[in-house]
C-alpha positions in Angstrom: 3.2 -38.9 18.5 -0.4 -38.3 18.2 -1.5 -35.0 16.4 -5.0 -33.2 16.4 -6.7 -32.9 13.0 -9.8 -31.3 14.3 -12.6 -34.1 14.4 -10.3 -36.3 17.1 -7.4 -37.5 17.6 -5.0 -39.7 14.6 -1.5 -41.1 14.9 1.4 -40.4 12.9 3.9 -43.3 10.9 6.1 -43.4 14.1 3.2 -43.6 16.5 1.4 -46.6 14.5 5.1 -48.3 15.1 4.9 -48.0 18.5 1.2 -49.2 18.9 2.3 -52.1 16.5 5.5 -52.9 18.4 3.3 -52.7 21.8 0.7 -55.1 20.5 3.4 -57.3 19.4 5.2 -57.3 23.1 1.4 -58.0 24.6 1.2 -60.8 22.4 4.4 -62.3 23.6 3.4 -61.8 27.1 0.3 -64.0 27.0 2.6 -66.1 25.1 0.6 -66.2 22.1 3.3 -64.3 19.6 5.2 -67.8 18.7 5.3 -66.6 15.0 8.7 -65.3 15.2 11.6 -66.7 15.6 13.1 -70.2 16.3 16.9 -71.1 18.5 18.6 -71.5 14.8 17.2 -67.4 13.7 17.3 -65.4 17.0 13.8 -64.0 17.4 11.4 -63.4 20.5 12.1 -66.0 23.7 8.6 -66.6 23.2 8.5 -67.9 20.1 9.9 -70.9 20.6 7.7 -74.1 19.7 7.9 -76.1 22.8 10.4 -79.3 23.4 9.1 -82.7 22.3 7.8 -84.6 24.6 8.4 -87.8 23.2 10.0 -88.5 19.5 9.1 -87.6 16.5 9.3 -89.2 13.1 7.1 -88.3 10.2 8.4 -89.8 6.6 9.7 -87.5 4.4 7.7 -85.5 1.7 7.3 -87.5 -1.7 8.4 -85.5 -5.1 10.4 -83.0 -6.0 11.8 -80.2 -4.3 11.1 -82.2 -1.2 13.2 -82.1 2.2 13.4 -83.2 5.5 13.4 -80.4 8.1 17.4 -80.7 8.7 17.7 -80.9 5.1 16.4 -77.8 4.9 18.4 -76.2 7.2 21.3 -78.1 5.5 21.3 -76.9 2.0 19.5 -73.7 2.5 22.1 -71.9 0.6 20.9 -73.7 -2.3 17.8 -73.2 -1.8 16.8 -69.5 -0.9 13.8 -68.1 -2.7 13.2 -72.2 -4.4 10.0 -73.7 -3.9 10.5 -76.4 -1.4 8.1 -79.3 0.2 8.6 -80.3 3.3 6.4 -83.0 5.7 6.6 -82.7 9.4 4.1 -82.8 12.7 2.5 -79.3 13.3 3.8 -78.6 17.3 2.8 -75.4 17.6 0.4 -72.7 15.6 0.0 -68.5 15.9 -2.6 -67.7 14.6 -3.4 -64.1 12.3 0.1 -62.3 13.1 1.3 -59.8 10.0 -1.9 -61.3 8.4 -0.6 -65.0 8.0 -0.6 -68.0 10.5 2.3 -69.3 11.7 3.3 -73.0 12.2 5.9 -75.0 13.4 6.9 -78.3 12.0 9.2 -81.1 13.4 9.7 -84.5 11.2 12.3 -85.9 13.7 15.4 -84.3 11.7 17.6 -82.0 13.1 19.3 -81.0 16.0 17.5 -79.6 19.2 20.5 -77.9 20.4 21.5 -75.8 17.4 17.6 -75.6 17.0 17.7 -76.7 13.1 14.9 -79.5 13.8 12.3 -77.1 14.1 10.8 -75.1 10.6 8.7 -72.1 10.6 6.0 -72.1 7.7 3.7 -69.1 7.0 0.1 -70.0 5.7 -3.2 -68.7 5.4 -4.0 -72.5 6.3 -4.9 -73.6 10.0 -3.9 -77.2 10.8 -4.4 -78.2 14.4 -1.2 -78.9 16.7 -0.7 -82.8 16.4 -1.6 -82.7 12.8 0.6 -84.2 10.5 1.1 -82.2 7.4 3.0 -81.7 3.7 3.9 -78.0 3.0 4.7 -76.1 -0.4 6.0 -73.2 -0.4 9.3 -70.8 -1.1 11.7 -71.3 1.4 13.7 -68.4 2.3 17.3 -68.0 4.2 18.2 -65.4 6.6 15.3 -63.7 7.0 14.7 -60.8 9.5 11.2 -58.9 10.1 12.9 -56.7 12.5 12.2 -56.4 16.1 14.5 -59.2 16.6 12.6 -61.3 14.9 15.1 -62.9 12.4 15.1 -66.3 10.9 17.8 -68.7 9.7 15.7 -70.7 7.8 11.6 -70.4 7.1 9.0 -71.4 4.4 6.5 -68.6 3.1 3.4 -68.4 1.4 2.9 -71.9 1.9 -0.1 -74.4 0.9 -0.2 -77.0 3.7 -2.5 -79.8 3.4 -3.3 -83.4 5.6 
């Protein structure tokens, strides 16, 4: 795993995977690795947005290409690797995981037990939890980082703005 070049010690490709996959699994210990994964995808226990603890309804984007969280889920067939917009309330926000922040979105849509009312976006933006925000960006279907870490639906490279 770790190999001697003569001024100190460097790892080799398979022992930078494990010292990635370990920093991922301390993450999720402290809780703090909810980028991956949602009920709908599979993924990490821990990266579960939290359940609502009252109701949520956020009105719908305005435009084209835009969707309701369920609708997204919905038609996702149609819409892999099509720019989407989709409004909803941020409930939950990793920050700086695989270089991009992670947030959670709820409008209200969807159903909590099959897990398709919850919508992962990826974003160099940083809205607080609470916030309620419109996203733009390419939504993408079936989508697995490995590890586990596998989504049914998600939106990436994403603008997200108030």
């Amino acid at each position: 795993m770790r190999k001697r070049n003569g001024k100190g010690i460097r790892m080799n490709r398979f022992g930078k995977w494990v010292a990635l996959c370990a920093s991922i699994g301390a993450l999720a210990g402290m809780g703090d690795a909810s980028a991956f994964g949602n009920t709908a995808g599979g993924g990490a226990e821990g990266a579960k947005a939290p359940a609502a603890s009252e109701p949520i309804t956020v009105e719908k984007a305005k435009g084209a290409n835009a969707y309701t969280v369920a609708e997204a889920y919905e038609m996702a067939g149609k819409l892999d690797k099509k720019a989407v917009v989709v409004r909803g309330k941020v409930v939950k926000v990793s920050k700086a995981i695989m270089g991009k922040n992670w947030v959670h979105l709820r409008d209200g849509s969807g159903d909590p037990g099959k897990g398709t009312n919850n919508l992962v976006v990826t974003t160099q933006a940083v809205p607080k939890v609470g916030d309620v925000v419109t996203a733009k960006g390419t939504l993408y279907k079936d989508k697995d980082f490995g590890a586990g870490y596998k989504y049914q639906v998600i939106v990436e490279g994403a603008t997200v703005t108030p």
